[in-house]
PDB file of N, CA, C and O in Angstrom:
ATOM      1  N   UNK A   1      86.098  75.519  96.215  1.00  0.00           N
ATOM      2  CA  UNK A   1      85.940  76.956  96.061  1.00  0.00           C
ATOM      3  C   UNK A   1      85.188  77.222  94.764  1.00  0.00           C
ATOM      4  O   UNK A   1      85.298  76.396  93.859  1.00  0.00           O
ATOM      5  N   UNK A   2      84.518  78.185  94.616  1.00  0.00           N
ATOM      6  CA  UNK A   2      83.636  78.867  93.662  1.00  0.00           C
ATOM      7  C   UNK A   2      83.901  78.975  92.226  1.00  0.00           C
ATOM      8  O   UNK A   2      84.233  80.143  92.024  1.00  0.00           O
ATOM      9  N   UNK A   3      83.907  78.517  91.473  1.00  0.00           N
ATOM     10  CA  UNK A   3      84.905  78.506  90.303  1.00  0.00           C
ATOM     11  C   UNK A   3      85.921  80.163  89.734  1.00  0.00           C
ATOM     12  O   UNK A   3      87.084  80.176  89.329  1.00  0.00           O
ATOM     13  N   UNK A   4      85.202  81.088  89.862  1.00  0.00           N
ATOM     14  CA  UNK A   4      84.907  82.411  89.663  1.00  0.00           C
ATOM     15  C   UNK A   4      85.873  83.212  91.248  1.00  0.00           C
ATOM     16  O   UNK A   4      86.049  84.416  91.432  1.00  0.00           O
ATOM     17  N   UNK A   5      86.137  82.550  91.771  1.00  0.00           N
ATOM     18  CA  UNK A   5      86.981  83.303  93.104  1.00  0.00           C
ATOM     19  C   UNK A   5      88.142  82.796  92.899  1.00  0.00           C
ATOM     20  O   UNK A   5      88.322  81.578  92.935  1.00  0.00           O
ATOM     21  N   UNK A   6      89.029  83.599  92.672  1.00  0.00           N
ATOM     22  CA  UNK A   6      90.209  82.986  92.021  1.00  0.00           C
ATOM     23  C   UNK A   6      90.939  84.739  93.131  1.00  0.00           C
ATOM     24  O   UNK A   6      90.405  85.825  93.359  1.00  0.00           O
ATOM     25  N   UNK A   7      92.789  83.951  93.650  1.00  0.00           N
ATOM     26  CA  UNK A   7      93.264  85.148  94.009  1.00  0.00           C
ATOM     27  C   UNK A   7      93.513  86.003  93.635  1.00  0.00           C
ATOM     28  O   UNK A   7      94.376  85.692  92.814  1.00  0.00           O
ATOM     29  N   UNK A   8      93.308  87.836  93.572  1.00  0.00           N
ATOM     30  CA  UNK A   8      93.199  88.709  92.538  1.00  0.00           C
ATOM     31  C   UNK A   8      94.233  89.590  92.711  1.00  0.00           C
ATOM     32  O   UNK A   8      94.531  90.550  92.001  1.00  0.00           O
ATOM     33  N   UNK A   9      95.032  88.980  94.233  1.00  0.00           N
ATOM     34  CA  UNK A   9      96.397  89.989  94.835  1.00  0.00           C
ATOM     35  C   UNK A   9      97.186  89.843  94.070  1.00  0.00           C
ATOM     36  O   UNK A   9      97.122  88.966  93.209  1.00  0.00           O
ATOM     37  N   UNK A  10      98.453  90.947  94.228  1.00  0.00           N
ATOM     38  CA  UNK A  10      99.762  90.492  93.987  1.00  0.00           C
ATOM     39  C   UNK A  10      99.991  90.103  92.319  1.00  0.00           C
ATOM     40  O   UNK A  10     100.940  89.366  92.050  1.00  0.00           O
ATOM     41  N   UNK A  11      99.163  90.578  91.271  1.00  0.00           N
ATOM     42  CA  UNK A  11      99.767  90.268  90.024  1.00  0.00           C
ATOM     43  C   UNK A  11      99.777  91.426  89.460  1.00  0.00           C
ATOM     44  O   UNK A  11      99.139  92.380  89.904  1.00  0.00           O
ATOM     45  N   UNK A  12     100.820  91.488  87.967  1.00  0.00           N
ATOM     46  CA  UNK A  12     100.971  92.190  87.465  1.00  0.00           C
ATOM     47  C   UNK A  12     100.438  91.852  85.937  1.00  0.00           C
ATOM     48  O   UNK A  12     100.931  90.912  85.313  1.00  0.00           O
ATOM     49  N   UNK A  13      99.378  92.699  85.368  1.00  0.00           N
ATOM     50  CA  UNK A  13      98.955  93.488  85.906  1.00  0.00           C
ATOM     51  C   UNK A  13      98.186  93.400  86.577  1.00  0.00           C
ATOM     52  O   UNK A  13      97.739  92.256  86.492  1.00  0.00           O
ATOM     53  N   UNK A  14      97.213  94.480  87.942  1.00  0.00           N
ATOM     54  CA  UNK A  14      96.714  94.292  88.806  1.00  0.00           C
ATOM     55  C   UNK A  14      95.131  93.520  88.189  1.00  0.00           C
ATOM     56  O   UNK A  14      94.884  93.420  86.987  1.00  0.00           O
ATOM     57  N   UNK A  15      94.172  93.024  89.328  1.00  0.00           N
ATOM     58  CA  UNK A  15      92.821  92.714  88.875  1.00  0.00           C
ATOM     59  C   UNK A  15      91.667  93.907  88.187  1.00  0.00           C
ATOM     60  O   UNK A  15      91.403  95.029  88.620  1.00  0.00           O
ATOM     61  N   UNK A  16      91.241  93.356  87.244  1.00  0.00           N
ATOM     62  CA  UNK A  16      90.428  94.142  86.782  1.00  0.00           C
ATOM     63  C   UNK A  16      88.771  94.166  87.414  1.00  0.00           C
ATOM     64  O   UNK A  16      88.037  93.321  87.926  1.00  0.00           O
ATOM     65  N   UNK A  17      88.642  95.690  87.049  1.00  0.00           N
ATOM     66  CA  UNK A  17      87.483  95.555  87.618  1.00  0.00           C
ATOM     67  C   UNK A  17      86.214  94.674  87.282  1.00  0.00           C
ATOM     68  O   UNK A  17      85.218  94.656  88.004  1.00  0.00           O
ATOM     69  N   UNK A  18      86.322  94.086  86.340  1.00  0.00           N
ATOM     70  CA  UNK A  18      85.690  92.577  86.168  1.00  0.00           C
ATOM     71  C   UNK A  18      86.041  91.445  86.270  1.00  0.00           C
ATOM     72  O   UNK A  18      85.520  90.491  85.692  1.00  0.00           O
ATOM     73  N   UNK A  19      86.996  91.408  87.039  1.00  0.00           N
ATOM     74  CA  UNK A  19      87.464  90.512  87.786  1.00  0.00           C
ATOM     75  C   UNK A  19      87.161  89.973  88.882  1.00  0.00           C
ATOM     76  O   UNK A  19      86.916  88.817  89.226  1.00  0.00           O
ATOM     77  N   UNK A  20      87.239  91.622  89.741  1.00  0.00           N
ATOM     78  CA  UNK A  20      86.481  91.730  91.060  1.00  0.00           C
ATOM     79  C   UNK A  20      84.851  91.485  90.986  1.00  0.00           C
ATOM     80  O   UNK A  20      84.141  90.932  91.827  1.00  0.00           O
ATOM     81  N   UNK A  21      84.536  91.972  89.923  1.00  0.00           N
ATOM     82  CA  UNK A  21      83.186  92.001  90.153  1.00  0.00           C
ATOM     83  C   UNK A  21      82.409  90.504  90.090  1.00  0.00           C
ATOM     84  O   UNK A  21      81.337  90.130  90.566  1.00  0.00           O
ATOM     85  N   UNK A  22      83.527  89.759  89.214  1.00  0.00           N
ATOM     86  CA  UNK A  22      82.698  88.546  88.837  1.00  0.00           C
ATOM     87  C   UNK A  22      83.099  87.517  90.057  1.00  0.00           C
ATOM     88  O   UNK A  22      82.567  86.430  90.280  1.00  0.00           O
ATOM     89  N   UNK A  23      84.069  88.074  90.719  1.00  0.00           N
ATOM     90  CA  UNK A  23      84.427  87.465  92.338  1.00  0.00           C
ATOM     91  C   UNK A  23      83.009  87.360  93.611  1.00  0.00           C
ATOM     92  O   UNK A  23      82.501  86.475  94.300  1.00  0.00           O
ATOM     93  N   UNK A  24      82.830  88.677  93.405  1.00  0.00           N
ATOM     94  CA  UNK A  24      82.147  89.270  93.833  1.00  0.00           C
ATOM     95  C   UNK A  24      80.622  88.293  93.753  1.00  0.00           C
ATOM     96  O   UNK A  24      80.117  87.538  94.584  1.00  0.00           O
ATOM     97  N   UNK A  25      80.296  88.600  92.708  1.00  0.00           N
ATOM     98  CA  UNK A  25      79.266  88.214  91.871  1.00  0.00           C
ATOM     99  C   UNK A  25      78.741  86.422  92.071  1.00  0.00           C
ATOM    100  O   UNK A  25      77.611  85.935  92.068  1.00  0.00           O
ATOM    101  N   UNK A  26      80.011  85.820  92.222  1.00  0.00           N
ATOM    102  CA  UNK A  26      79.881  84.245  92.312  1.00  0.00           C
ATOM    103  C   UNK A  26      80.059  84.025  94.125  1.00  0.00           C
ATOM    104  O   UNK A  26      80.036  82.885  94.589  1.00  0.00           O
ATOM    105  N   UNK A  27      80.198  84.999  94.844  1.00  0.00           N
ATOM    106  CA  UNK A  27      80.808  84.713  95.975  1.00  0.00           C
ATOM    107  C   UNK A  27      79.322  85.326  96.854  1.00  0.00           C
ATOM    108  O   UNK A  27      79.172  85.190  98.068  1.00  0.00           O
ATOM    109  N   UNK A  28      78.080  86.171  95.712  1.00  0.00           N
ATOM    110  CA  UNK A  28      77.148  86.544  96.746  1.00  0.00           C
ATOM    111  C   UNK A  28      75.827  85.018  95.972  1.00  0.00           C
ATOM    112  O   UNK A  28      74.802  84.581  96.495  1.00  0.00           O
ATOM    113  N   UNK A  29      76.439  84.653  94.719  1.00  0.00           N
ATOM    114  CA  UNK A  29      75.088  83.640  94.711  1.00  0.00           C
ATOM    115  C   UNK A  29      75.604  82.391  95.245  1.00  0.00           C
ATOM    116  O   UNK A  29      74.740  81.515  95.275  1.00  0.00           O
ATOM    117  N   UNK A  30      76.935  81.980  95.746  1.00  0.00           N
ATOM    118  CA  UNK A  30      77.154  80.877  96.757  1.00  0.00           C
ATOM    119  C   UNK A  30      76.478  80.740  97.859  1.00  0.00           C
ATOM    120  O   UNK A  30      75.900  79.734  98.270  1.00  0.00           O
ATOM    121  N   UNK A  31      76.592  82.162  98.507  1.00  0.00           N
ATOM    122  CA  UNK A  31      75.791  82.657  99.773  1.00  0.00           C
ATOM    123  C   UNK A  31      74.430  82.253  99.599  1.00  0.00           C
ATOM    124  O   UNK A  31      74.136  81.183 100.132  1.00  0.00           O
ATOM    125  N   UNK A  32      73.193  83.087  98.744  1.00  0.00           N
ATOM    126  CA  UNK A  32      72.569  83.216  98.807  1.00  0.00           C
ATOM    127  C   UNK A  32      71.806  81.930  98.389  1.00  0.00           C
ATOM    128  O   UNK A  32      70.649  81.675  98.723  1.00  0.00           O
ATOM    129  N   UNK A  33      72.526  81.232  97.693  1.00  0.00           N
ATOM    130  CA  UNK A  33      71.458  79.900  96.737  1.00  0.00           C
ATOM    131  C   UNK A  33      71.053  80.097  95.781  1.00  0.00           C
ATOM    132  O   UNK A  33      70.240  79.293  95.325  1.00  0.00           O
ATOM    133  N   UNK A  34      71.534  81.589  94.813  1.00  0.00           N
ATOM    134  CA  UNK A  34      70.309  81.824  93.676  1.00  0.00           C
ATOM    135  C   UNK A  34      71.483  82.115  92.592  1.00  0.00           C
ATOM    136  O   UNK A  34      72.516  82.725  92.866  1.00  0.00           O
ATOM    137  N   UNK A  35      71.206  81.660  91.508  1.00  0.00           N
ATOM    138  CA  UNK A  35      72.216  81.846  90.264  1.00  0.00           C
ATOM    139  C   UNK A  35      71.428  83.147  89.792  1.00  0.00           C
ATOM    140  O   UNK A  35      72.088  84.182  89.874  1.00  0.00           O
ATOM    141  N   UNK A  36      70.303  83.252  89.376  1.00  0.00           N
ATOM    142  CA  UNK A  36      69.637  84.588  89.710  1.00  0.00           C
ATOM    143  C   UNK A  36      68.537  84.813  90.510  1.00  0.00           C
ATOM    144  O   UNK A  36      67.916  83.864  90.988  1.00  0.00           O
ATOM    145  N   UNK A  37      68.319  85.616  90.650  1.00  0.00           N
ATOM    146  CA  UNK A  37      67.183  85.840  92.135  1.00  0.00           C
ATOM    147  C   UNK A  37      66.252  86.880  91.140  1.00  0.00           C
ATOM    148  O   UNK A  37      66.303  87.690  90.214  1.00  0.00           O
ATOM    149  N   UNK A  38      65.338  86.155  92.136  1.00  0.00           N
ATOM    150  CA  UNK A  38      63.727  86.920  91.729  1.00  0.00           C
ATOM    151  C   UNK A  38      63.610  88.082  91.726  1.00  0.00           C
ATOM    152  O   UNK A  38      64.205  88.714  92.599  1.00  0.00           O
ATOM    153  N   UNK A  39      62.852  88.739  90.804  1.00  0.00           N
ATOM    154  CA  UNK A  39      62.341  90.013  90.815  1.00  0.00           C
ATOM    155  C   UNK A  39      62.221  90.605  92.110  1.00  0.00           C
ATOM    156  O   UNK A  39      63.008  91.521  92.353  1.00  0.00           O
ATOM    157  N   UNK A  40      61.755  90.417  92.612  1.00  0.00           N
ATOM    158  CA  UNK A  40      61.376  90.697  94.469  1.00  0.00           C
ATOM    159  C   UNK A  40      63.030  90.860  95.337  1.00  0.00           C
ATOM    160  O   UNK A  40      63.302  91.839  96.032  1.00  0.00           O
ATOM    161  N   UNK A  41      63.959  89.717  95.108  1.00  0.00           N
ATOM    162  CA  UNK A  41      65.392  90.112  95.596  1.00  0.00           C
ATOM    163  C   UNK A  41      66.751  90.771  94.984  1.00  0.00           C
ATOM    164  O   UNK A  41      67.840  91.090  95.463  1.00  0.00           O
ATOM    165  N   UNK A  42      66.075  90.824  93.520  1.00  0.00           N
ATOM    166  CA  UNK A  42      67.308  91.373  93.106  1.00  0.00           C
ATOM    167  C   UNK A  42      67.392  92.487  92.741  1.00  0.00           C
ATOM    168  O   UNK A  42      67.800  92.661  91.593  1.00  0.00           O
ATOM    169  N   UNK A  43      66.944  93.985  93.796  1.00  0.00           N
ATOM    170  CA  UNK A  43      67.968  94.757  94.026  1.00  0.00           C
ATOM    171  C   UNK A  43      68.324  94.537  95.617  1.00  0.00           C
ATOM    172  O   UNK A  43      68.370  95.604  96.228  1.00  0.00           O
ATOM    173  N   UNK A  44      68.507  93.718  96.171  1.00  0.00           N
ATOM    174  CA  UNK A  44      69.444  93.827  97.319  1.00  0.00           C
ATOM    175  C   UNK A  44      70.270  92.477  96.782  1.00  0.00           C
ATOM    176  O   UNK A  44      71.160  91.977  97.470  1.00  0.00           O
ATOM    177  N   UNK A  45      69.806  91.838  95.234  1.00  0.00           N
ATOM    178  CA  UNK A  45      71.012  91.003  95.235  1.00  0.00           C
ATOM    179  C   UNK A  45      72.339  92.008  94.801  1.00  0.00           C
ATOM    180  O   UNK A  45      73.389  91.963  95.441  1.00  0.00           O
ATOM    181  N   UNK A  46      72.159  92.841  93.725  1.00  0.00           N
ATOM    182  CA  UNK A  46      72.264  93.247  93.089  1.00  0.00           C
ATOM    183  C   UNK A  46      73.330  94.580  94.055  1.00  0.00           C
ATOM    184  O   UNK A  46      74.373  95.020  93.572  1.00  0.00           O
ATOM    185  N   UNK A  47      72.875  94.954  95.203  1.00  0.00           N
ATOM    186  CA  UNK A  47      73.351  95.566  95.720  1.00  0.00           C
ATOM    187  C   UNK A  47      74.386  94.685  96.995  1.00  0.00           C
ATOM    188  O   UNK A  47      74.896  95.511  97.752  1.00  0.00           O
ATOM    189  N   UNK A  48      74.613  93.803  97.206  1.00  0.00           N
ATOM    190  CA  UNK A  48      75.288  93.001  98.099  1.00  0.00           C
ATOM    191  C   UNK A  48      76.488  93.208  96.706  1.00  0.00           C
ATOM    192  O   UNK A  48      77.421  94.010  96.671  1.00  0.00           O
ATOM    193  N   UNK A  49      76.136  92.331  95.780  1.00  0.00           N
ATOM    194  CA  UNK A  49      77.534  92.431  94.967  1.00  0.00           C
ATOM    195  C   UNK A  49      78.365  93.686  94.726  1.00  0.00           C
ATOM    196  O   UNK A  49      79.595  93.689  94.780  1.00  0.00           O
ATOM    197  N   UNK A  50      77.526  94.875  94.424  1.00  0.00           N
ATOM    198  CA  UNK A  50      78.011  96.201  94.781  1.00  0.00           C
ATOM    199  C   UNK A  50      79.347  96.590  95.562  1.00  0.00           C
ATOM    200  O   UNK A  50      80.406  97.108  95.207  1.00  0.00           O
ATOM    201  N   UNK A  51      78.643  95.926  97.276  1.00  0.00           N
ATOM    202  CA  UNK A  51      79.041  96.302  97.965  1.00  0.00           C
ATOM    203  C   UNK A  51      80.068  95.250  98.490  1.00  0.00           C
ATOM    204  O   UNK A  51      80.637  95.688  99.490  1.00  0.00           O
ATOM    205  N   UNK A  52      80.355  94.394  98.246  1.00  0.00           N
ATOM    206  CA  UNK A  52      81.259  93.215  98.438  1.00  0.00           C
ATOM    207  C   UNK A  52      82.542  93.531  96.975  1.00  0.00           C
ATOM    208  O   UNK A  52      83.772  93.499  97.024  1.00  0.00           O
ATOM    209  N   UNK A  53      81.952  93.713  96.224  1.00  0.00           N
ATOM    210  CA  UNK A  53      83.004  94.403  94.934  1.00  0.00           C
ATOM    211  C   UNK A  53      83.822  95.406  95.245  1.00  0.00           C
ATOM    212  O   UNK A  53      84.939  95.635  94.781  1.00  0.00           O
ATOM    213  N   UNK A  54      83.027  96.187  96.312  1.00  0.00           N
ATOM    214  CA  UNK A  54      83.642  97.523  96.089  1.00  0.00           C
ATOM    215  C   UNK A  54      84.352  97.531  97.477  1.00  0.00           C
ATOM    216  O   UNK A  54      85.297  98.320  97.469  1.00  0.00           O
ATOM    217  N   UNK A  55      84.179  96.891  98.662  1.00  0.00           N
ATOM    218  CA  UNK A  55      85.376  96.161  99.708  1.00  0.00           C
ATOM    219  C   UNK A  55      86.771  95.505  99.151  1.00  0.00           C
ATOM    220  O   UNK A  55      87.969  95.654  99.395  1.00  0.00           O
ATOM    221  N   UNK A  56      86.118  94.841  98.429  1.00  0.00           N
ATOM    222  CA  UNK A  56      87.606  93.534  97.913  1.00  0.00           C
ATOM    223  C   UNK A  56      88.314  94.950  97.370  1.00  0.00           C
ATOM    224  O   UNK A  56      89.400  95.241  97.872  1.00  0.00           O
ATOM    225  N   UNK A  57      87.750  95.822  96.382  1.00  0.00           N
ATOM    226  CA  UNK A  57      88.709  97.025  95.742  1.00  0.00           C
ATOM    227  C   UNK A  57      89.795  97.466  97.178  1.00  0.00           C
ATOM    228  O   UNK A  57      91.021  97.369  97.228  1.00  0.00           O
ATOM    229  N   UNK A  58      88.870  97.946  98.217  1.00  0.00           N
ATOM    230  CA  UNK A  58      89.778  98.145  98.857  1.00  0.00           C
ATOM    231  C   UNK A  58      90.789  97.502  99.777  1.00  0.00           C
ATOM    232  O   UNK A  58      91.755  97.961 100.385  1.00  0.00           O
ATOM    233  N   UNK A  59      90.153  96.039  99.668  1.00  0.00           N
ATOM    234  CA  UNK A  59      90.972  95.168 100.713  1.00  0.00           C
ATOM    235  C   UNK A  59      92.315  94.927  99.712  1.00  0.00           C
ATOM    236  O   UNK A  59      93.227  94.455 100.390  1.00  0.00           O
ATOM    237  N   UNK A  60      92.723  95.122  98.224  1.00  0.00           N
ATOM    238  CA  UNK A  60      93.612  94.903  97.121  1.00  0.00           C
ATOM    239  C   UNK A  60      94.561  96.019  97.041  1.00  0.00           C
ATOM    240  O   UNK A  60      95.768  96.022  96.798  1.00  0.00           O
ATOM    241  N   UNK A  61      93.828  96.862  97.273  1.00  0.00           N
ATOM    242  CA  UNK A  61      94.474  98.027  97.394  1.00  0.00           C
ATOM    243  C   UNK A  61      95.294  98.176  98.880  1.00  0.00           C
ATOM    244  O   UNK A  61      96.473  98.487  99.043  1.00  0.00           O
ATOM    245  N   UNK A  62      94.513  97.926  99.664  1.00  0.00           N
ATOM    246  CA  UNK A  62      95.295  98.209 101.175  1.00  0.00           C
ATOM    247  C   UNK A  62      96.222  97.243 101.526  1.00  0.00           C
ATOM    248  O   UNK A  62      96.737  97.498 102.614  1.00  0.00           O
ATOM    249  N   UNK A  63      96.771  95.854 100.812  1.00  0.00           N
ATOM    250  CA  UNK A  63      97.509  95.006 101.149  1.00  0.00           C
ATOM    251  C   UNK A  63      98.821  95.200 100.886  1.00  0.00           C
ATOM    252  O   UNK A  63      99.208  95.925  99.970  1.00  0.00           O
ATOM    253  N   UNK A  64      99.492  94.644 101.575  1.00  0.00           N
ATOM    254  CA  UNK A  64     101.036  94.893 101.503  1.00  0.00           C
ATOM    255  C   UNK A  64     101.726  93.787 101.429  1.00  0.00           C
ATOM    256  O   UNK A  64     101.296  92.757 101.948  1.00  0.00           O
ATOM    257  N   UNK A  65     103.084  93.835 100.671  1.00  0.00           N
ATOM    258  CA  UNK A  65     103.738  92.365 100.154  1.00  0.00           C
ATOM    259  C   UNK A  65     105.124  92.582  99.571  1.00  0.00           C
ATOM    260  O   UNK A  65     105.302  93.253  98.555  1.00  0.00           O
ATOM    261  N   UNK A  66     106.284  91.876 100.380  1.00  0.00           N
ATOM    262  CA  UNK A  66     107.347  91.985  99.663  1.00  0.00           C
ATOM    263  C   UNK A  66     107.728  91.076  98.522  1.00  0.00           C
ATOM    264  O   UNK A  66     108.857  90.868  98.078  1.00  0.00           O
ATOM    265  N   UNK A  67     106.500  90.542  98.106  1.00  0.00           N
ATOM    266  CA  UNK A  67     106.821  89.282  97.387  1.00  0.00           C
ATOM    267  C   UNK A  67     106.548  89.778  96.094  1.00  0.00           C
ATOM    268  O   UNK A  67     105.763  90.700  95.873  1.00  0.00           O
ATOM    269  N   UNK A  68     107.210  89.151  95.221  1.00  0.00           N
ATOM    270  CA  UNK A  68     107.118  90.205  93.452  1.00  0.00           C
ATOM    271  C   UNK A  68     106.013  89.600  93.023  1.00  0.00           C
ATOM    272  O   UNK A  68     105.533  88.483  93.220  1.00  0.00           O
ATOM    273  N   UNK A  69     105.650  90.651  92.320  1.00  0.00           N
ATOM    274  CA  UNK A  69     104.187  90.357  91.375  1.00  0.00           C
ATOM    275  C   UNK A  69     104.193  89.051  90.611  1.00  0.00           C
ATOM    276  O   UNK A  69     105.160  88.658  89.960  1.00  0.00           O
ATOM    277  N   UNK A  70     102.901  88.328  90.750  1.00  0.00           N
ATOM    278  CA  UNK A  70     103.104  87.249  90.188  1.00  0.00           C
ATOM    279  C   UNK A  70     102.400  87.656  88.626  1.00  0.00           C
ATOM    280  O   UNK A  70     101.604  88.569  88.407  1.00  0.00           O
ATOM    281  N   UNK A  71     102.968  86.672  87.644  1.00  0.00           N
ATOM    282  CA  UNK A  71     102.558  86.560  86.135  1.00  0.00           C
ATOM    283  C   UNK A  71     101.570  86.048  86.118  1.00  0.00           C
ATOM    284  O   UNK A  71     101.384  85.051  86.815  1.00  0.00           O
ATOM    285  N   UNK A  72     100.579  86.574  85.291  1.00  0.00           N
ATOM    286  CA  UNK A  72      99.249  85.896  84.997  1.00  0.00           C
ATOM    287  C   UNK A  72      99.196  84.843  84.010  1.00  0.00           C
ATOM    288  O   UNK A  72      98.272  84.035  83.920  1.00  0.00           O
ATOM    289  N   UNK A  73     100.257  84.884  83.244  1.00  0.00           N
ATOM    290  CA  UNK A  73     100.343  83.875  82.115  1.00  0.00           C
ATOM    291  C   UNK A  73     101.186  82.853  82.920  1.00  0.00           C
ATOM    292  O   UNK A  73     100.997  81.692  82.558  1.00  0.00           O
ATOM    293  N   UNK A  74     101.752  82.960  83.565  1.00  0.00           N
ATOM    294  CA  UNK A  74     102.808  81.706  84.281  1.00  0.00           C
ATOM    295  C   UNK A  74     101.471  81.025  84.959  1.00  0.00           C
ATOM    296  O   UNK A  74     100.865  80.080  84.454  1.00  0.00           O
ATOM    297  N   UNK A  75     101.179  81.565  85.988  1.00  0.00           N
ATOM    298  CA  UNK A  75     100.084  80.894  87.017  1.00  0.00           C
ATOM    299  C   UNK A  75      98.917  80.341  85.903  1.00  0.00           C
ATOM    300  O   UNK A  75      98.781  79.118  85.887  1.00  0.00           O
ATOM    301  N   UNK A  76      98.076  81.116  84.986  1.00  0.00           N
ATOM    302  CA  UNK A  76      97.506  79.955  84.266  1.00  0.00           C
ATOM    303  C   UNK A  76      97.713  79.183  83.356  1.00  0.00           C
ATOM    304  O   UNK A  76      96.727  78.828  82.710  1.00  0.00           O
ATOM    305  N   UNK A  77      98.921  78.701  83.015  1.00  0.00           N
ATOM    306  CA  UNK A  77      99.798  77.778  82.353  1.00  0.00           C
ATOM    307  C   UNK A  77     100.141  76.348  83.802  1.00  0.00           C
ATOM    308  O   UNK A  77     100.242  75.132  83.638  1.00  0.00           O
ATOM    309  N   UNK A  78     100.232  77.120  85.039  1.00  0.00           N
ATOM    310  CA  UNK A  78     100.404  76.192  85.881  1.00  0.00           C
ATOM    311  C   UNK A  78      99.000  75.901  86.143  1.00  0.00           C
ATOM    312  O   UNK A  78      98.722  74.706  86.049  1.00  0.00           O
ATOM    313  N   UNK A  79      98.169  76.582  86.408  1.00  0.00           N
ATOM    314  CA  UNK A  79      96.293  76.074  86.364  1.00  0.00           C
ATOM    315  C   UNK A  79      96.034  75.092  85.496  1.00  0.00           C
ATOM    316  O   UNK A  79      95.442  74.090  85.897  1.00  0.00           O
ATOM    317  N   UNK A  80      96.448  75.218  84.109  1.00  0.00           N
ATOM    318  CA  UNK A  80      95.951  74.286  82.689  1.00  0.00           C
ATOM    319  C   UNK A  80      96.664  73.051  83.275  1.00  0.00           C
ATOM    320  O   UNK A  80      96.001  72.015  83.231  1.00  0.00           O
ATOM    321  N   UNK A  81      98.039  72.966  83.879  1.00  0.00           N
ATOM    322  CA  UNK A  81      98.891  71.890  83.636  1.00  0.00           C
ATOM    323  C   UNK A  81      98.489  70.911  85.425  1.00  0.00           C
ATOM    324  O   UNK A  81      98.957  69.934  86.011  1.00  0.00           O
ATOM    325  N   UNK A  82      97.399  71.908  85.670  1.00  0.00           N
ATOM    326  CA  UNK A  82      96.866  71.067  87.080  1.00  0.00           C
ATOM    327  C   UNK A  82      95.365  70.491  86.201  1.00  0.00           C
ATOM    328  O   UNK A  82      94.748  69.620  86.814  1.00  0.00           O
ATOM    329  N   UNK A  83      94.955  70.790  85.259  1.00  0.00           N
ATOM    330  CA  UNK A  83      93.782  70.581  85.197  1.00  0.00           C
ATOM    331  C   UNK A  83      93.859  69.085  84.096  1.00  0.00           C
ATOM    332  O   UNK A  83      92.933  68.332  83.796  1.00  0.00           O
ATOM    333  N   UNK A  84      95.145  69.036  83.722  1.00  0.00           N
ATOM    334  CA  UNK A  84      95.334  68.479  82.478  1.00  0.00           C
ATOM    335  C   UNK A  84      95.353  67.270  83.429  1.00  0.00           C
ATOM    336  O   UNK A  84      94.659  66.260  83.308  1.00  0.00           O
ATOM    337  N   UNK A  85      96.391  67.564  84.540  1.00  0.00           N
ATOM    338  CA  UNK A  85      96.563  66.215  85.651  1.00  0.00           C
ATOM    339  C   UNK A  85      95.305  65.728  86.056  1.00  0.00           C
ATOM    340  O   UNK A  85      95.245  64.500  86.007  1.00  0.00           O
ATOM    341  N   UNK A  86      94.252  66.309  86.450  1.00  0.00           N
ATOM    342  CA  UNK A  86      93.383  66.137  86.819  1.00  0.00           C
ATOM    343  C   UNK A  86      92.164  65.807  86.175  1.00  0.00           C
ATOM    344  O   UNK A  86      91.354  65.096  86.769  1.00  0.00           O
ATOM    345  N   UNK A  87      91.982  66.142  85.283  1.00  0.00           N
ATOM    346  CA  UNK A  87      91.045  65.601  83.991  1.00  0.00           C
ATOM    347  C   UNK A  87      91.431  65.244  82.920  1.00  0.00           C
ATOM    348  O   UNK A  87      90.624  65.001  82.023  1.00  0.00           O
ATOM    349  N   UNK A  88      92.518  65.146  82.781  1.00  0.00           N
ATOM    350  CA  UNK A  88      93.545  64.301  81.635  1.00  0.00           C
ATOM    351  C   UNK A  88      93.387  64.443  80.035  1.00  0.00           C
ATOM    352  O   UNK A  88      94.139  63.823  79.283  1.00  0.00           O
TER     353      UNK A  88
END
């Protein structure tokens, strides 16, 4: 997965809007092949992220969950202590 797409549900506090965006953002130059795109594509790059940013807002918003908010400091304390395993 994308380094930059990380899950943005379910925490407290909620994702920020640069959060989403940089979701967003890494999830339209996976697609596309371009870390930046040419003069010539980037305003419809530019506008895909827009519009993929501004979905996820509402797909975050419209979800439902009886499960308690997760901690952002717990989960990346458990991230570091996977990465530590993993690259030592």
């Amino acid at each position: 997965m994308c380094r930059n797409i990380r899950t943005l549900y379910n925490f407290d506090p909620p994702a920020t809007d640069d959060e989403v965006h940089a979701s967003a953002l890494q999830f339209v130059r996976k697609l596309s092949g371009f870390a930046k795109p040419s003069k010539a594509n980037e305003p419809v790059f530019n506008w895909a992220v827009a519009e993929i940013a501004h979905i996820a807002h509402h797909l975050l918003e419209d979800l439902e969950t009886n499960a308690p908010p997760r901690n952002r400091e717990i989960e990346a304390a458990k991230a570091k202590a996977r990465a530590q395993l993993r690259y030592g």
